[in-house]
C-alpha positions, 0 to 999 in steps of 0.5 A: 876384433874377434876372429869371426867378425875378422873372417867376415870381413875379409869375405866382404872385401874379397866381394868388392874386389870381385865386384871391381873386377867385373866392373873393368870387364864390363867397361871393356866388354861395353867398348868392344860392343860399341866397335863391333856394332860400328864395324856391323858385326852384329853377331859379334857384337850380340855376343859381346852383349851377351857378356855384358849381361852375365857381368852384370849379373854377377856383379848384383848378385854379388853386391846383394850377398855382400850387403847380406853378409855385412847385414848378417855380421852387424847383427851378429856381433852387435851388443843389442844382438837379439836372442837366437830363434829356438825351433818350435817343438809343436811338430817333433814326433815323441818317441 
């Protein structure tokens, strides 16, 4: 295995692990939730809320950039790889 193919890798593992983390913090966040609004802390437990969704945002955010990083490192290290895309020269101005 190549170095480049090795870095993105270890980029995509290091997602996943994120990706795990977030996943505990919104089971915590989830059951503090829960016994906020029992306790009829409403406010509180908005804010609780409020947690839940940014980690539930980070967390597709980060599997869709980790499912275009693995997309992007198959297609760049496979035998099939196809040629690069030159820039059209319809628009460079001729000095």
């Amino acid at each position: 295995m190549n170095v480049q193919k090795q870095i993105a890798q270890d980029a995509t593992s290091q997602i996943a692990c994120a990706m795990e983390h977030i996943n505990w913090m919104r089971g915590v966040l989830h059951v503090l939730e829960d016994r906020l609004k029992q306790g009829h802390d409403d406010h509180y437990a908005t804010v609780a809320n409020l947690a839940i969704y940014n980690a539930d945002d980070w967390h597709n955010q980060l599997d869709s950039e980790r499912e275009s990083l693995e997309t992007r490192t198959e297609a760049a290290f496979s035998k099939t790889e196809p040629a690069p895309r030159f820039a059209s020269n319809e628009n460079v101005a001729r000095i």
